[in-house]
C-alpha positions as CSV (number, residue, x, y, z in Angstrom):
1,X,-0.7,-10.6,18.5
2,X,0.0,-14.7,18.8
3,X,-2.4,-16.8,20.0
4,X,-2.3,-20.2,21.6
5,X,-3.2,-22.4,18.5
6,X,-1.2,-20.4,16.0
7,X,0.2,-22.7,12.7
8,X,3.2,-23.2,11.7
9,X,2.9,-19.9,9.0
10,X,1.7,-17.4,11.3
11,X,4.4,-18.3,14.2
12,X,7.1,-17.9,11.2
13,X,6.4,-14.8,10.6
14,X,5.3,-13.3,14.4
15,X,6.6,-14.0,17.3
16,X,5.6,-17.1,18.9
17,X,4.3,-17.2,22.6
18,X,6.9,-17.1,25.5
19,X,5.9,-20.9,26.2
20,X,6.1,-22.4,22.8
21,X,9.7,-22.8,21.5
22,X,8.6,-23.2,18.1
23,X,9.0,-20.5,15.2
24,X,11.1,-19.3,11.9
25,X,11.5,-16.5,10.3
26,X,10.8,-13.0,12.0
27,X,9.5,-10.6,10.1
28,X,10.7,-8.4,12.7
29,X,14.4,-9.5,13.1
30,X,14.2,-9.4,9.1
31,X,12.8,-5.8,9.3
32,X,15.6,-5.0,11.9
33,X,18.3,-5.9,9.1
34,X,16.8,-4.0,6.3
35,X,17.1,-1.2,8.5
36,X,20.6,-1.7,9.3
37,X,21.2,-2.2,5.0
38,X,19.3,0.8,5.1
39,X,21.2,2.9,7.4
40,X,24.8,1.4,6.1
41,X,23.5,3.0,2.2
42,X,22.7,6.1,3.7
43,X,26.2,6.2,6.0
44,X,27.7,5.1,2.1
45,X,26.9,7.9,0.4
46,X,26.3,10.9,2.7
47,X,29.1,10.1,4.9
48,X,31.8,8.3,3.1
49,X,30.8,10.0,0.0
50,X,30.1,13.6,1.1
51,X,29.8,16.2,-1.9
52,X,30.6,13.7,-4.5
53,X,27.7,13.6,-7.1
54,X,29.4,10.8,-8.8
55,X,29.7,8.5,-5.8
56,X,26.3,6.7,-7.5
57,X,27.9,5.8,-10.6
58,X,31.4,4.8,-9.4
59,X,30.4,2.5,-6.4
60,X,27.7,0.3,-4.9
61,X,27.9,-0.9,-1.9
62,X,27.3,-4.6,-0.7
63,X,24.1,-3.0,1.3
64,X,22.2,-2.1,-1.6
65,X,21.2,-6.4,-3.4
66,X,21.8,-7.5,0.7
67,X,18.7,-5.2,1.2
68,X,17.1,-6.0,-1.8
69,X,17.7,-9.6,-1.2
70,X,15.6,-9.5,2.1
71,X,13.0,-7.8,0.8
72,X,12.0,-10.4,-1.4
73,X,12.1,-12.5,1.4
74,X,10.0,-10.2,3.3
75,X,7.9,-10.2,0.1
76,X,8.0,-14.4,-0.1
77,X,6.7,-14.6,3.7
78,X,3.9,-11.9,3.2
79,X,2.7,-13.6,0.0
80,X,3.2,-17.6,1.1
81,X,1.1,-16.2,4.6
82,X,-2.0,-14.8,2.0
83,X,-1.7,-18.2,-0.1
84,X,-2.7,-20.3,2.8
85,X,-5.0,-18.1,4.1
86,X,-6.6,-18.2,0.8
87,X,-6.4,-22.1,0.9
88,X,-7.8,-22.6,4.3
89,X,-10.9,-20.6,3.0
90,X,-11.4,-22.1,-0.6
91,X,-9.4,-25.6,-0.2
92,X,-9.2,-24.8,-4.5
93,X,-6.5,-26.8,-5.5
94,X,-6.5,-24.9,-8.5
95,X,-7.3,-21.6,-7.2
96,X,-4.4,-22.4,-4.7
97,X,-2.0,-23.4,-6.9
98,X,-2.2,-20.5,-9.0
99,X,-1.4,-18.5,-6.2
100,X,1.5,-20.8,-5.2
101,X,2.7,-20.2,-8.9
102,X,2.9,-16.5,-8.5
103,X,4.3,-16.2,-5.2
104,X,7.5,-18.4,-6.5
105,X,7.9,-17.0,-9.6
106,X,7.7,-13.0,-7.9
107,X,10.1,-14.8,-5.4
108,X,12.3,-16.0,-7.9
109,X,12.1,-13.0,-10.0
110,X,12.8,-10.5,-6.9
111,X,15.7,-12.8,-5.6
112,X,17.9,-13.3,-9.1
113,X,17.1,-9.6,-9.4
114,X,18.9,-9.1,-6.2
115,X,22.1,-11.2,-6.5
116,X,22.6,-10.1,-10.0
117,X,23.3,-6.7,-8.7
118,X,26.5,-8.0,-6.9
119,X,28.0,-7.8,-10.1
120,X,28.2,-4.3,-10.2
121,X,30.8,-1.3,-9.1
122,X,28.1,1.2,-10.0
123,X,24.9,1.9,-8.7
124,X,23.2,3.6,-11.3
125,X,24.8,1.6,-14.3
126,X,23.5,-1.6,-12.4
127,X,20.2,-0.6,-11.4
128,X,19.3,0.2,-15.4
129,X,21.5,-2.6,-16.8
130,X,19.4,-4.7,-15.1
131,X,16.3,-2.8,-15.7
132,X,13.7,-5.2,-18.2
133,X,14.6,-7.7,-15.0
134,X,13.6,-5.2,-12.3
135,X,10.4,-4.5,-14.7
136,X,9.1,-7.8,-14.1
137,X,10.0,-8.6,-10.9
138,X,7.8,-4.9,-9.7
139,X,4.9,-6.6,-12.4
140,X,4.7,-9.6,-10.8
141,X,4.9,-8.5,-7.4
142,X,1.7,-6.5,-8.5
143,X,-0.4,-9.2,-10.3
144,X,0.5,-11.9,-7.1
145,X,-0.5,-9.5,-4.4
146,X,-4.0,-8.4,-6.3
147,X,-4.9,-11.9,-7.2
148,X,-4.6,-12.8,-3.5
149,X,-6.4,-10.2,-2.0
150,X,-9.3,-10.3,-4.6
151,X,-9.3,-14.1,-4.2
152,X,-10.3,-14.1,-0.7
153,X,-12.5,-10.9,-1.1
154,X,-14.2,-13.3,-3.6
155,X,-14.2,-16.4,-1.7
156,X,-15.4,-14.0,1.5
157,X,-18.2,-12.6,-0.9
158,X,-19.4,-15.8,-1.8
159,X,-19.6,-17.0,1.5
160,X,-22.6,-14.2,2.2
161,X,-25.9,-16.3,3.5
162,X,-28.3,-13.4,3.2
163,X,-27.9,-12.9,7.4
164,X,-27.5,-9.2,7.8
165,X,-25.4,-9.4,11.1
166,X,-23.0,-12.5,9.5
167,X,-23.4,-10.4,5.8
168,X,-21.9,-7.0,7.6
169,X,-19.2,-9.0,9.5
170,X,-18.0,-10.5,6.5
171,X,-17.7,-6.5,4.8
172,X,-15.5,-5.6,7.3
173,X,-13.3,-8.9,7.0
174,X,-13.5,-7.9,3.0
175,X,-12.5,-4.8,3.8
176,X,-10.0,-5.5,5.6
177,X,-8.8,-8.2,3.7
178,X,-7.7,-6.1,0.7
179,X,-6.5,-3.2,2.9
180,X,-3.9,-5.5,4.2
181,X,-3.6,-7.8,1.3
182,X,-2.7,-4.6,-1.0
183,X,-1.2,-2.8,1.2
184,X,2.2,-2.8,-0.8
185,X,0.3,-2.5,-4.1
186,X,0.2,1.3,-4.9
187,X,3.8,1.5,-3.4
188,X,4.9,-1.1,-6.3
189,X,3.3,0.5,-8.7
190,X,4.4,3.9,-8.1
191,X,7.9,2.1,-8.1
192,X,7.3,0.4,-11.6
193,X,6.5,4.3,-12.7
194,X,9.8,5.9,-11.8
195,X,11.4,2.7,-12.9
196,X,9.8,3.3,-16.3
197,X,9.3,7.2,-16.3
198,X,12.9,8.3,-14.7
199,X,15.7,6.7,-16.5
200,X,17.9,8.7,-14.9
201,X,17.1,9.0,-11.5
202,X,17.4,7.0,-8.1
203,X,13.6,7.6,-7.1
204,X,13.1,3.9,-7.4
205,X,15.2,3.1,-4.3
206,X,13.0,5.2,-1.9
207,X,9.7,3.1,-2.8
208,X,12.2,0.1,-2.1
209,X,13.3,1.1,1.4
210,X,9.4,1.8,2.1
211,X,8.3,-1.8,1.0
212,X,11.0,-2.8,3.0
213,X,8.7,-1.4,6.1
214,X,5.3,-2.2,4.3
215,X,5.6,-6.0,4.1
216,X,6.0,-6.0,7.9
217,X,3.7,-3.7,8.6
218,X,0.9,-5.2,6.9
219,X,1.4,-8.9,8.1
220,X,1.6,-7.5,11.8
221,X,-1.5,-5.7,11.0
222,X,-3.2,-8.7,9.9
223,X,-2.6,-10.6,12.9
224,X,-3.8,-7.6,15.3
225,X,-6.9,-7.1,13.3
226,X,-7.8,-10.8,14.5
227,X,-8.9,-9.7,18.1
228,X,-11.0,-6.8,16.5
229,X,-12.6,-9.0,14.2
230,X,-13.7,-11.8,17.2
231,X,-15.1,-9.5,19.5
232,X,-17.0,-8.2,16.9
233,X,-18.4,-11.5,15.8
234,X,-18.9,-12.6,20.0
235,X,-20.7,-9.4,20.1
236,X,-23.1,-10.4,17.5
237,X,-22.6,-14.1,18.9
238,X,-22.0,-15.3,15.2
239,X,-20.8,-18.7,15.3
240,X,-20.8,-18.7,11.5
241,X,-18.4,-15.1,11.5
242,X,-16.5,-16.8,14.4
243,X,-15.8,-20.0,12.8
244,X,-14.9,-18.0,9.0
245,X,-12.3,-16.0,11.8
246,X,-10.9,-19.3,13.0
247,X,-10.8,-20.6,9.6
248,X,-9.0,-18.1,7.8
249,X,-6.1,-17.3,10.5
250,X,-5.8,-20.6,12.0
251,X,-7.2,-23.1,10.0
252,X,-9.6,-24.6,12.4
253,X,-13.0,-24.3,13.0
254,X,-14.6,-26.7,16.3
255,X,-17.6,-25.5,19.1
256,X,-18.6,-23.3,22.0
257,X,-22.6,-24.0,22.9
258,X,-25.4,-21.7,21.9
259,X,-27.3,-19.7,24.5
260,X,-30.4,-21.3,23.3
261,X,-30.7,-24.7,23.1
262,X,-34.2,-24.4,21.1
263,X,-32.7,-23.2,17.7
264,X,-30.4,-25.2,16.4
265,X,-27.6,-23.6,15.4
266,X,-24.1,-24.4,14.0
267,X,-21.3,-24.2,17.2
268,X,-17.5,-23.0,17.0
269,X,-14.9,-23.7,19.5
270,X,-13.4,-20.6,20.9
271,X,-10.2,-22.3,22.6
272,X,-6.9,-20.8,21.8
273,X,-8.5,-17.5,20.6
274,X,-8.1,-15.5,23.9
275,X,-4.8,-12.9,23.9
276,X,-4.5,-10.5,27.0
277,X,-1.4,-8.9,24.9
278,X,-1.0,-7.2,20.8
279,X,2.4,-7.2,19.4
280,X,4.2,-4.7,17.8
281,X,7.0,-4.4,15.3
282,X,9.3,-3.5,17.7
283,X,8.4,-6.4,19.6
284,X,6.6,-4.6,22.7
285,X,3.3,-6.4,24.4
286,X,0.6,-4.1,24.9
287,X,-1.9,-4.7,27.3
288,X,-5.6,-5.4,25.7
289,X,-8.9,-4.9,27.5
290,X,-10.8,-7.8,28.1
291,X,-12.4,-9.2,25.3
292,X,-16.6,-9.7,25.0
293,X,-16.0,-13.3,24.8
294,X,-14.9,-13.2,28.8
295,X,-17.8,-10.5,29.6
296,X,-20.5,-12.9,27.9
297,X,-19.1,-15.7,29.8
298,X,-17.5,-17.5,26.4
299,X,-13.8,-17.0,28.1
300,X,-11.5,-19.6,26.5
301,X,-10.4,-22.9,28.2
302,X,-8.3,-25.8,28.0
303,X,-9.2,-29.0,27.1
């Protein structure tokens, strides 16, 4: 779901708006070539290789580190998309560069990982020749994607002001926070298991091909969740949940007036945050009711 307003990280990993030329990487074009790898493995070794129980150890296809190769980018996009997120919120320099640290070094680790299985003839000989290096690429992936999420929920936590409306917006944001943030989690660590447990076996490669999915998933997921989280704060009228909204998926906070001029109260701008449309993986724009912010007369303009 873009919005008018989107930075420079969120239109490199979604689609940027009809009007705006800008953009990057996809994560959906990136997800559309995983799942040709995927299908080119599958067409390898079922087709090709019908009946031949040894087709595993005497070849490996080029598919298998290609795929491998863009999942760690998938995985590099996903993480470098929490770590800003995480610095528009905390602006820790530390805390931020920590984060930075981890998502290069997973990067780094997943990548090598990747090419150095183009030196192979044999699937199952490379995969656990390679094995102590596919061990800590699966580790780190785990440590970087829990310190993000956790980071956030922390930052989110501390960010309670004793409000019960603003306190119960910022649970669900927690909430969903980690839900997304960890989404790949349990799928990497079930993969570090068989990687461990099943010395023998090609169980790993299914957890691969569904992280290959997961990274997309969860960052389109993110970006949809945004509408759900503004109305709800609108609903509330919030300017404190809207502007912690703003801030954490576009990195700007500014002001729309409150309805009573009496209390002083701290104002948000609202411009930019209006979609009439939520994007898919596949690309497809699905048509959204009209949001609270239009019913309560709040509707987003230009300035």
């Amino acid at each position: 779901m873009p919005w008018r307003g989107d930075t420079f990280d969120i239109k490199a990993g979604a689609k940027t708006a009809p009007a705006d030329p800008r953009g990057g990487f996809s994560f959906r074009l990136v997800d559309t070539f995983q799942q040709v790898l995927i299908l080119h493995v599958g067409y390898h070794y079922l087709i090709l290789h019908f009946g031949d129980s040894y087709a595993p150890v005497t070849s490996l296809p080029w598919s298998v580190p290609t795929e491998a190769l863009l999942l760690a980018i998938s995985a590099l996009l996903f993480n470098i998309f929490l770590t800003v997120r995480l610095w528009r919120l905390s602006r820790n320099i530390a805390l931020s560069g920590i984060a930075a640290g981890l998502t290069m070094a997973t990067a780094g680790l997943n990548v090598s990982f990747a090419i150095r299985g183009y030196g192979f003839d044999s699937l199952l000989c490379g995969l656990f020749a390679i094995k102590p290096h596919g061990i800590a690429a699966l580790c780190s992936a785990i440590v970087t994607e829990s310190v993000l999420s956790v980071a956030v929920a922390a930052h989110l936590y501390k960010a309670r002001s004793g409000l019960r409306k603003h306190d119960d917006f910022l649970t669900k944001v927690i909430a969903f926070t980690v839900t997304t943030g960890m989404m790949t989690t349990p799928f990497n660590v079930a993969a570090l298991i068989t990687y461990v447990v099943l010395t023998k076996s090609l169980t790993v490669l299914l957890f691969n091909f569904l992280l290959a999915k997961l990274y997309a998933y969860a960052f389109i997921t993110t970006l949809n969740i945004r509408k759900y989280l503004l109305d709800l704060a609108v609903k509330a009228y919030e300017p404190e949940s809207l502007a912690m909204t703003q801030l954490m998926f576009n990195g700007i906070a500014s002001t729309i007036p409150s309805p009573n001029p009496d209390v002083p109260r701290p104002i948000v701008n609202t411009t930019g945050l209006q979609t009439t449309t939520e994007t898919t993986l596949s690309g497809s724009q699905t048509p959204l009711r009209p949001g609270p912010m239009r019913d309560m007369g709040f509707a987003s303009t230009s300035r």
